[in-house]
N, C-alpha and C positions, 0 to 999 in steps of 0.2 A: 244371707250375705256370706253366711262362712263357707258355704256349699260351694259360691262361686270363688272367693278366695281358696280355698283347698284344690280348686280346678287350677289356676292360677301356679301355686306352688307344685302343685304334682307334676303339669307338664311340663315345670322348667326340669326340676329334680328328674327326670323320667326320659333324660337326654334330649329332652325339646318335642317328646311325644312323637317320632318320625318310626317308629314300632307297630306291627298291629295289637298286641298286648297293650302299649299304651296309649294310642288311637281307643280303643276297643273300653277302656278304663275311662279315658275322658269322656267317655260320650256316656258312659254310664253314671259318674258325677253327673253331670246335666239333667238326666233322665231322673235322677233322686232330687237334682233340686226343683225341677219343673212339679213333681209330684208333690213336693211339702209344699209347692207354691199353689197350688192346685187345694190341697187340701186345708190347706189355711182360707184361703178364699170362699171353699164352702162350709169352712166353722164361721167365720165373720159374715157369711149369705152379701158377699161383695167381691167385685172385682175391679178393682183399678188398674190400668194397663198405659203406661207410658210408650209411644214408639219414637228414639230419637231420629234425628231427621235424617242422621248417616247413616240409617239402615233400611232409608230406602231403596239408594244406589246399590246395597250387599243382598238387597232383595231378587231386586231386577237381576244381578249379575248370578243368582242362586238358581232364577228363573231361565237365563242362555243357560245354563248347564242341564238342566231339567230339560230343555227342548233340545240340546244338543246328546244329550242321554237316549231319547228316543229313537228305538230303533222299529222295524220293519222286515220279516222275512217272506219272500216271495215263495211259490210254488218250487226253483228250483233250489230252493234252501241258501239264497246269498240276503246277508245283513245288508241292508239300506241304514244309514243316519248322519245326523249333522258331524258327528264324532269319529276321529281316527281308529279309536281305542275304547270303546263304547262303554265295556269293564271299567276303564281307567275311569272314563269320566263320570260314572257312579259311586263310584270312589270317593272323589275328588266334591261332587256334591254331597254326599254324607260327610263327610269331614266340613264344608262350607256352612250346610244347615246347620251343625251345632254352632261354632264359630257364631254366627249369626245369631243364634238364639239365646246365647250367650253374651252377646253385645246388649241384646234387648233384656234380657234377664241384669245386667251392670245397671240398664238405665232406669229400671224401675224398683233395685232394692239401693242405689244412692240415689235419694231423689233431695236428701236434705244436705245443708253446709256440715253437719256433722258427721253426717256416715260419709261422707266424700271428706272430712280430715282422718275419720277412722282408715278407710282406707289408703289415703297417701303416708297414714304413718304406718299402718300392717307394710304395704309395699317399700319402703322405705329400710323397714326393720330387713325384711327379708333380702333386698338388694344389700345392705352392707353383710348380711351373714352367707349371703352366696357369694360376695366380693372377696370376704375373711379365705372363706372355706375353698375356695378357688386359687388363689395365690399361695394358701399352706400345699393345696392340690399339686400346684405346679414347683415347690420347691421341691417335693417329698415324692414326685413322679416316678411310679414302677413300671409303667407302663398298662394299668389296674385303674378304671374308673371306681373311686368312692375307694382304692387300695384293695378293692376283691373281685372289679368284673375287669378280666383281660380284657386287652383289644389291641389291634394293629394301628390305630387312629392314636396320633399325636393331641388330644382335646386339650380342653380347657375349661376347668369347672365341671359341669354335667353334661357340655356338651360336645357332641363328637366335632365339631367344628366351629376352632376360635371364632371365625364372622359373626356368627351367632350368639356366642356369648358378647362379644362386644357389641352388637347392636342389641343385645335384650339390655345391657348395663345403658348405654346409651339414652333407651327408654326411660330408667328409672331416677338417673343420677338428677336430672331437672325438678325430679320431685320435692325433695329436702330442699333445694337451692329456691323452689317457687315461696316454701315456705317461711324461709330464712328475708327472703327478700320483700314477703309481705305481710309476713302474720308473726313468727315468733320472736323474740324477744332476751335481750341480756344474753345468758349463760346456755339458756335454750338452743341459740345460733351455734354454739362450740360443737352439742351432740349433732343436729343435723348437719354441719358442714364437715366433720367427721366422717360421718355416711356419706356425704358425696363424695369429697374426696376419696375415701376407699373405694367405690364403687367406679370414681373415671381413671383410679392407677389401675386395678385390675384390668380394664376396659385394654387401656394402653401396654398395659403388660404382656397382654392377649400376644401382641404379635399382629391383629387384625390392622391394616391402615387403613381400610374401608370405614374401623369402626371408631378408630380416632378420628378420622375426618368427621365421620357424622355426630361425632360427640363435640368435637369444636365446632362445628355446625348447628350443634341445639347451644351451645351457651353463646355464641355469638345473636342466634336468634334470641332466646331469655335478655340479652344487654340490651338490644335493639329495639325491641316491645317495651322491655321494663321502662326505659328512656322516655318512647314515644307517648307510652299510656302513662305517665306522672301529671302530667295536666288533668286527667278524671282522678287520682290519689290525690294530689296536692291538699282538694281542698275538705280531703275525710279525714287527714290526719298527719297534720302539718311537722309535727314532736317526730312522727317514725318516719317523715321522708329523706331525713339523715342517713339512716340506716338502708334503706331502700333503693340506695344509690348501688352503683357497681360496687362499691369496696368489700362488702360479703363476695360476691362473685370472685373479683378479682384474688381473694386471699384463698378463695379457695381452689382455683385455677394453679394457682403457684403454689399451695399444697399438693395438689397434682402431680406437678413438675420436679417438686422437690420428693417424691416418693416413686414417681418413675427413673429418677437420677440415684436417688439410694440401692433401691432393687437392680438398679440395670439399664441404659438406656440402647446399651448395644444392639441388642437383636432390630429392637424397629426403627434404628437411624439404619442397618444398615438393609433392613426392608423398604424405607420408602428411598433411600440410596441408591438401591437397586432397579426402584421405577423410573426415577431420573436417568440413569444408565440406560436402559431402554428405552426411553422416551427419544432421546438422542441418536440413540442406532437405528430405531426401525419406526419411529414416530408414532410410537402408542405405548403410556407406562405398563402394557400389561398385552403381549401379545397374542396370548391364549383366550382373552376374553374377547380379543378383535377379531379372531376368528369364526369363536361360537357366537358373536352378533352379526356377525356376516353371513352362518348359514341361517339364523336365527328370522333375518329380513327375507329369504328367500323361502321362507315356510309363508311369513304375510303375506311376499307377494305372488303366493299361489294360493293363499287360501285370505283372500282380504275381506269375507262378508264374513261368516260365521266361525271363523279358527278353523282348527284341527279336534279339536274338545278341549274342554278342563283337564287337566290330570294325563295328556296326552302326551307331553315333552319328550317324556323319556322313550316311546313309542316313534316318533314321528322324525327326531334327530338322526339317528343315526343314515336316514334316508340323504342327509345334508349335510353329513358331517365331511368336514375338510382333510381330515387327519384322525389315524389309527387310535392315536393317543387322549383324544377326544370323542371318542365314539358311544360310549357306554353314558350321556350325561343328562342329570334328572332334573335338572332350568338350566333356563338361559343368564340364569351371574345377572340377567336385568328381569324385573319385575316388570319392566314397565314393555318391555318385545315382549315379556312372558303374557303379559296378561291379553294383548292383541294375538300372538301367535296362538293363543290356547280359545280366544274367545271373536277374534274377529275384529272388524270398524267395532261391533255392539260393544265389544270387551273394551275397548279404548275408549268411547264415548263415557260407558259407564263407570271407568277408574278416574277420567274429569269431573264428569260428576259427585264422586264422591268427595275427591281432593276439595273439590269447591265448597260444597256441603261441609266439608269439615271445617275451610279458614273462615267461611261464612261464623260459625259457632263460635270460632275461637275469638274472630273480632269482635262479636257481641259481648263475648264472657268477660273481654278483657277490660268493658266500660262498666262493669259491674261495681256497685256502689259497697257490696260487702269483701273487706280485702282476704277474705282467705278463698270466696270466690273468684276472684282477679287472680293472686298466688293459684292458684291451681289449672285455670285455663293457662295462665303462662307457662305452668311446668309441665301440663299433659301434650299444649299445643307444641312446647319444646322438644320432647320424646316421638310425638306423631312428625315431626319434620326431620328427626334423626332419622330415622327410618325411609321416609321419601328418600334424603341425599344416600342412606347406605343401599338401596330400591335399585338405584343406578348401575351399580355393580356386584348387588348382592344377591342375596336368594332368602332375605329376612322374614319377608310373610307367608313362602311357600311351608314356614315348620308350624305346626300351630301354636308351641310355645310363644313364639315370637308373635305370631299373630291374634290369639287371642288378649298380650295384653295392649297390642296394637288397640284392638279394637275397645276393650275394656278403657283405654285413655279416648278414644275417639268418642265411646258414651259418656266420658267425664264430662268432655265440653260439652256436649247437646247439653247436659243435664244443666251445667253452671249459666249457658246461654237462655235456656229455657228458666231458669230460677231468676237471671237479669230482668229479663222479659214479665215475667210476674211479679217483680217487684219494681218496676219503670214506671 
């Protein structure tokens, strides 16, 4: 467990893991905790092996990249393959196979209520101390990541790109609030709503709107489940569904507000001000992203069965690019063009599947009869739908920071669903 937590904290610390030094490091964690898993296994002469249900869709999708990896060279030395960029898309499935192996490695060391509260509160702790250390980052700005790595990148926190840190905040801030709203208690509630609260001003401080919206997007989903699912809490524990009402949320929403109005609320009134402004002139908040989805659909629709490959974007764009100033770009700002334009119909089919597979889980988990299981499919299922709504316009699962703990919360729910399920 700590092997895969230390993965966890390195790649956020490690600028989001978008490095081959830090690619190169993450996969080598993996590879050391796959071994003590291994060798534990054959000290106990046993192996248990959980596979959650979300990692069969990240199977199949590991499987198009494998088959779009394949290449073929003829007699007069011309590459044949499903792939643009054949390099790229090896790449791109070595980085995916861990990711994945990684999800399943999540689903089989929490497999209990207590190693899934151990880890909501490891993640927890570490979200308000990257939240802390992020906003002292951005007061105390030299232009020096950590105040000793230069760089020409304006970041935020450890990473080169606020979106990112506010959709990785985004993922965590629901964590403490799942808890606060089903499991902890008294004085308890003040530390974790602390923690959220620092973790959605940071988020908000970011500058990111993509990742404020998706953070008011996972606590309006958290209000909306929390509500809906009280009829299965009501009748486990009548005393705390006082508590378990919106009024934690609420206060802590409005700590939020009142810490983004202390700090400053200048910069991101007059960034989403700005998208209004343009929304009005040329009828899209964001006319650079209207662009790159335009040539973005033009890559589908010439390549609508099998993509361009995995890991091809940045290979394949500039063939469609509209404008000089856009030419040089590594995604499409959407996940959800990226993952068709890279992968085909297959690739689209199989990100439905997964998304399904996921709410499938979360709506199991959420009828669960032990409430720190309920609290944690609520806050992982809240974190995994920030991410869909920041998907839209962002490039959050292309870093694997972001995406392994994407997926590490997507094994939370199998696990919590499957734990419902064995105790039904």
């Amino acid at each position: 467990m700590a092997g895969l937590v230390l993965a966890i904290v390195f790649t956020t610390l490690a600028h989001g893991a978008v490095e081959p030094w830090s690619v190169a490091l993450f996969e080598l964690i993996v590879i050391v905790v796959l071994l003590l898993w291994s060798a534990k296994a054959v000290v106990d002469r046993c192996l248990e092996m959980t596979i959650p249900t979300v990692a069969l869709p990240l199977a199949t999708f590991l499987l198009l990249g494998l088959a779009q990896s394949v290449a073929f060279t003829n007699q007069m030395g011309q590459r044949t393959s499903l792939s643009m960029d054949v390099e790229a898309t090896r790449h791109a499935v070595i980085i995916l196979f861990f990711l994945v192996i990684s999800s399943i490695v999540a689903a089989n060391f929490f497999r209990t209520p207590e190693r899934l509260l151990l880890l909501a509160n490891v993640l927890t702790l570490f979200g308000a101390l990257l939240a802390a250390f992020a906003l002292i980052q951005n007061f105390t700005w030299d232009g020096r990541f950590y105040w000793l790595r230069a760089t020409q990148y304006t970041g935020f926190g450890p990473f080169v790109n606020r979106h990112h840190f506010a959709g990785y905040m985004a993922m965590l801030v629901p964590l403490p609030l799942g808890l606060i709203l089903r499991v902890v208690r008294s004085q308890a509630q003040l530390l974790y709503g602390f923690a959220a609260a620092l973790m959605g001003t940071a988020a908000i401080i970011s500058g990111s709107r993509s990742g404020a919206i998706s953070l008011a997007a996972a606590l309006a989903f958290m209000a909306v489940l929390n509500r809906r699912s009280h009829r299965h809490y009501d009748s486990l524990d009548p005393e705390h569904l006082s508590l378990a009402k919106l009024g934690p949320l609420a206060v802590v929403v409005m700590t939020m507000i009142a810490g983004v109005h202390w700090i400053g609320a200048a910069p991101i009134v007059e960034r989403f001000g700005g998208s209004v402004d343009q929304l009005v002139r040329s009828g899209t908040p964001d006319p650079s992203r209207a662009i790159i989805w335009r040539a973005t659909a033009r890559i589908i629709r010439d390549y609508p069965l099998s993509g361009t490959g995995l890991g091809t974007y940045r290979t394949i764009y500039p063939t469609y690019a509209d404008s000089d100033k856009l030419f040089g770009l590594d995604y499409a700002h959407n996940d959800y063009l990226q993952a068709i334009a890279d992968g085909g119909a297959a690739g689209g089919i199989v990100a439905v599947w997964f998304i399904v597979a996921t709410f499938s889980a979360i709506r199991r988990g959420l009828h669960a009869r032990d409430p720190l299981l309920a609290g944690l499919t609520l806050a992982a299922g809240a974190g995994i739908f920030a991410v869909l709504i920041q998907s839209i316009s962002d490039t959050d699962v292309q870093i694997p920071s972001n995406a392994l703990l994407f997926l590490v919360l997507s094994a939370v729910v199998s696990q919590a669903a499957a734990i419902q399920k064995e105790n039904a």
